[in-house]
N, C-alpha and C positions, 0 to 999 in steps of 0.2 A: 504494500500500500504506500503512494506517496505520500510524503512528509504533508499532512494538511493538518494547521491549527485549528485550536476546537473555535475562533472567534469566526474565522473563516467560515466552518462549515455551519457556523449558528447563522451565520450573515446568510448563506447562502440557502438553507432552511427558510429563513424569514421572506426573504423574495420569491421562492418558489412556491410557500405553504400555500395562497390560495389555488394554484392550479392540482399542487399534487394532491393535498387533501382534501378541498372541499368542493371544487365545482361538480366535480364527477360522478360525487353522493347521490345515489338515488335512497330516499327513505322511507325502504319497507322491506320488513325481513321476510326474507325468500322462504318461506314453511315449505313452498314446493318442488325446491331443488337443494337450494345450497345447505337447509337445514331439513331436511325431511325425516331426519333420524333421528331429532329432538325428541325427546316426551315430555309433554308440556298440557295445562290443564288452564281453558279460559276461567277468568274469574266476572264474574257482572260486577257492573257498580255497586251494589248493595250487599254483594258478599265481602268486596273487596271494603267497604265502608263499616260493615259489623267486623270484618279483620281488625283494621287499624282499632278501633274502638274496644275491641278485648284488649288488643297490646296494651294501648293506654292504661287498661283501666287493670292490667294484669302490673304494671311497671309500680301501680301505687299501694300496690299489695307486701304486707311482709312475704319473707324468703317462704317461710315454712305454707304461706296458706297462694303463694303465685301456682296458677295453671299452667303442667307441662306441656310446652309449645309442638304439637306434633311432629311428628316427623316427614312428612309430607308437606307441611309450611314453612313458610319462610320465615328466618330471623329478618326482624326490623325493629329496627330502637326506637321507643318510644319517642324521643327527643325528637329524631326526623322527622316527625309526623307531625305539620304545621296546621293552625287553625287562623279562618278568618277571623274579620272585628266582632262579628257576631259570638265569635268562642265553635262554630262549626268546623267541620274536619273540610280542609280547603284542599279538596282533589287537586285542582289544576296544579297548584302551586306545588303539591307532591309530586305530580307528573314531571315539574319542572326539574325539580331537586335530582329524582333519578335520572334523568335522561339528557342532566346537562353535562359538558365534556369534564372527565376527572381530571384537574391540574397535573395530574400524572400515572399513567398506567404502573410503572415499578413503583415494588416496594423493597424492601428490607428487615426480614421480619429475625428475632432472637438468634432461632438456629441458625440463619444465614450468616450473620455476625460472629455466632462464635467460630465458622469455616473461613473465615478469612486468616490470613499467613502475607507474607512478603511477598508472593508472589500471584498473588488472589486478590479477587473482589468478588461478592457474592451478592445476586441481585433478585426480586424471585414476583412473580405475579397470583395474585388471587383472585376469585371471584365468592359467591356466595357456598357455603359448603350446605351438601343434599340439594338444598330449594332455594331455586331467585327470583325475584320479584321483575317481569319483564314487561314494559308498555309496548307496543307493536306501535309506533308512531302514525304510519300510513293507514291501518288498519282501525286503531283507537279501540285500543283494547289491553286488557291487562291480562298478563299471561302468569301461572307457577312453571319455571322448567327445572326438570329435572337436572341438576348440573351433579353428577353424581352416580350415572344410572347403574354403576357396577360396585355399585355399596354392600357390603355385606353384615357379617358381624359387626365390624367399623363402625356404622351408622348408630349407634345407641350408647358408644362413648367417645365418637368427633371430638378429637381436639379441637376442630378450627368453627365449633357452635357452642364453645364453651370460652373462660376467661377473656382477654382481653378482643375477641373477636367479636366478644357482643357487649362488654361492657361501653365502647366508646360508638357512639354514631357516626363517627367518620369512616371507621371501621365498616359498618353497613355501608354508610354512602358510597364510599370509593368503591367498594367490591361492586355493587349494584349498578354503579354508573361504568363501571369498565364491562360489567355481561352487557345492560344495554346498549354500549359503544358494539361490541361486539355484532350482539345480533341483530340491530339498527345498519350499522354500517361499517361490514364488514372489511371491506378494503379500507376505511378512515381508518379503524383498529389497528390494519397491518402497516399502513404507513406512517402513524402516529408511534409504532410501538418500535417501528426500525430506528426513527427519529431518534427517538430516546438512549435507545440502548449505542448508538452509535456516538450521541454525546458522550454515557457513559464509559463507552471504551476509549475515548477520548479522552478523558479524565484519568485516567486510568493507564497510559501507556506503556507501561514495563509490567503492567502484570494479566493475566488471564484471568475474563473476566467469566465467571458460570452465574448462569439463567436458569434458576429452578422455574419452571411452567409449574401453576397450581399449588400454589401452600394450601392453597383450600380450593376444596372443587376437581374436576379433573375435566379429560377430552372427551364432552358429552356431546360431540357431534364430530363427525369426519375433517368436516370443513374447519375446523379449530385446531385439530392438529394439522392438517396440511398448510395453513397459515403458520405455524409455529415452523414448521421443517423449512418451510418459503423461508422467512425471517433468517431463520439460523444459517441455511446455505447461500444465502446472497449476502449477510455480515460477513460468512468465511471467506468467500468467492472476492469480497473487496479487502480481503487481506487484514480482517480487523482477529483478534484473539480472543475467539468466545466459547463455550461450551455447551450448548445445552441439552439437558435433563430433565427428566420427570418422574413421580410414582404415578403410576395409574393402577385400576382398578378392571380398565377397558381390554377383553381378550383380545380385539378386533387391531387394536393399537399395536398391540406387542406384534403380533403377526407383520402390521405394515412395514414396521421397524426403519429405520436410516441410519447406515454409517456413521453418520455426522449427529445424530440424537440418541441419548442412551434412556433405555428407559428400564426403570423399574418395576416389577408389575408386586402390588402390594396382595400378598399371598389369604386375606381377608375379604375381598371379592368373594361375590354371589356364586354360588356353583356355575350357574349359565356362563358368566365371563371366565372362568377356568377351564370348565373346557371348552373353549373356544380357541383357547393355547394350543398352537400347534405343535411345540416343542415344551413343554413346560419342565421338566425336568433339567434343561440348560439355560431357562432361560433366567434372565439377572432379575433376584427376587426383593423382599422388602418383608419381615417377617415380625411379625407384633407378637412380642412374646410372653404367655401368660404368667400374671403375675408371683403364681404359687413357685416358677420354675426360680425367682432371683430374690423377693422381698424379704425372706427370713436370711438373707444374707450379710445385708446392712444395715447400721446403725441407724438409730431412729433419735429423729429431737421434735419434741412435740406434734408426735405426727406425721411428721415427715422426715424426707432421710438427712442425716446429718452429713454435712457436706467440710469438704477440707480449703483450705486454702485458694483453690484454682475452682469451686463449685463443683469438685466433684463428690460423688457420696462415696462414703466411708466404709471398705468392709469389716467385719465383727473381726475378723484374722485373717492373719497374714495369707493364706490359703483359700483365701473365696475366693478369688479371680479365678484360679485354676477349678476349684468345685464348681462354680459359673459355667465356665469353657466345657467339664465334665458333662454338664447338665446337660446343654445346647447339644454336645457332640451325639449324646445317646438319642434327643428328643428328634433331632432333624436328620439323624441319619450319616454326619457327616465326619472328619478326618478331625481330632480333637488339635493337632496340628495344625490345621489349617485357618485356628480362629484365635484374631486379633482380637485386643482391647482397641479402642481408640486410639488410644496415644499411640501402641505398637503400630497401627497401620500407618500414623505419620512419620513415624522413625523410618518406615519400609520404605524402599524405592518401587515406584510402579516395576511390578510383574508384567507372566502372561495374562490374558484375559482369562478374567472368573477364576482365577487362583487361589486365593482367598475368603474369608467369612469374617465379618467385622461385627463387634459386640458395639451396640451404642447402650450406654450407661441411663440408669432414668433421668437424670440430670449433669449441666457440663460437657456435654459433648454434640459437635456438629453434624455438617452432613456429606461430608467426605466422601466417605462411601459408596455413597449415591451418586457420585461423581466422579468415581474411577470406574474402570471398566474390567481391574484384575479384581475385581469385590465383587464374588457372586451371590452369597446372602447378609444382607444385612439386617443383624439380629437386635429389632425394636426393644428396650427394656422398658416402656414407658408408663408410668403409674399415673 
């Protein structure tokens, strides 16, 4: 890639953006082609209007007496949820709120942070996890989509509809305006999200920058991952140093597969999406491992595990790591040899491909793993 400054290419972004972004927009999401494979459920005004009106009136409730939000709805924070002068639940202005453009598609979320190194940057996209809340602009209609459709077990203790992914409305908003960016207008998404990531690597030019696709959510339609593969091989193709990743849950995905995107298929997926695996026995997995198998191992402080210097947890003796390794090695079938702690896999120099099994700790450790390609399971501890 030639030597081009990031003022340069911002300059050159700002003169182009109306033609490359917005004139071309047609807006109305294609249900008949480019998303056919969605599953998605209309909502009328007055379902959609007794919706919001529970949330609300669920948000003013103690912990112990709020209504659990099905699993089939969508999270929306109450705080987003505007009202006119009258004190009425003001639709339009809600329409607005989702469907105006997110100040920024990337985020940056904990795990990503703590995978950064001297020679990394870690960047990662979300959208809503299970259910999102979708306006069809042209259509004028409010949609639930399924962003998720290969949920299995997983679905009933979602990290990403739990803490801070629902305690902050920005949190809502941004997920919610990046799937309606999406499935409003889908080329805006992909050249809005090249935009960014190419300032970012710009920012960034001495180190390799990795793009987790989905911290929450996943590739609930065809058209979403071949936009992401799009992205990712015309960054590399202009010479820029990017990587990108994913876990899914989608059989259909793993199958697609690309050289150039690695993907993890998280082993908690619905029977139907397993086998749908055409290889699954080689293929680079993501493995949520039950709790009985590691928690009587570590130190506990109030609750929770007591943690050392660098936030990692504490084993009771000197010999858990290896009882750990022991465990995993009989429950998965695999070479007790062959599996790293975290920190061993960053001592290790890239192997052959799927060489490998990396333990991630329930707390303190990144997502590495997930971003080599000689790591072929990597073993969730997550409580």
């Amino acid at each position: 890639m030639s030597k081009t400054t990031l003022n340069e290419t911002i300059n050159r972004i700002k003169q182009n953006s109306g033609i490359m972004v917005f004139e071309a927009d047609i807006n109305e999401i294609d249900w008949e082609k480019d998303f056919k494979d969605v599953s998605k459920k209309c909502l009328n005004p007055s379902e959609l209007a007794n919706y919001l009106n529970k949330v609300i009136d669920n948000s003013q409730k103690k912990s112990a007496d709020k209504e659990k939000i099905g699993l089939d709805k969508p999270i929306i924070h109450a705080k987003a949820i505007p009202f006119d002068e009258e004190g009425e639940l003001d639709i339009n202005e809600f329409i607005s709120k989702i469907t105006a453009m997110p100040n920024e598609i990337l985020s940056v979320n904990k795990k990503m942070e703590k995978s950064n190194d001297d020679g990394t940057y870690n960047v990662n996209i979300g959208i809503p996890a299970l259910r999102g809340l979708v306006y069809d602009i042209d259509e004028q209609k409010f949609y639930i989509v399924n962003t998720c459709p290969g949920a299995g077990s997983c679905a009933m203790v979602c990290y990403a509809r739990r803490g801070s992914y629902i305690q902050y409305p920005g949190v809502f908003l941004k997920q919610t305006k990046v799937l309606n960016l999406l499935l409003n207008y889908p080329d805006r998404f992909e050249k809005i999200l090249i935009r960014e990531l190419e300032t970012t690597l710009l920012k960034n030019p001495d180190k390799q920058v990795n793009f987790r696709w989905n911290d929450a959510g996943d590739f609930f339609a065809t058209k979403y991952y071949e936009i992401a593969v799009r992205i990712t091989n015309t960054l590399l193709k202009d010479g820029y140093n990017i990587k990108s990743y994913a876990y899914t849950k989608m059989g259909e995905i793993v199958n697609l597969g690309d050289p150039n995107f690695l993907i993890n298929f998280s082993n908690d997926a619905n029977k139907r999406e397993t086998e749908k695996v055409k290889d699954i026995d080689n293929a680079k997995q993501a493995v949520i491992v039950p709790k009985e198998l590691f928690d009587d191992l570590f130190m506990k402080e109030k609750g929770s595990y007591a943690v050392d210097s660098k936030g990692k947890p504490v084993f009771k003796d000197e010999d858990g790591v290896n009882t750990l390794k022991t465990r995993l090695a009989n429950e998965y079938k695999v070479d007790v040899k062959t599996i790293l702690t975290y920190d061993e896999l960053l001592r290790t120099p890239v192997g052959n491909e799927k060489q490998y099994n990396v333990v991630v700790m329930p707390k303190g450790d990144g997502d590495v793993g997930a971003q080599r390609s000689d790591v072929k399971m990597s073993f969730l501890c997550f409580h």
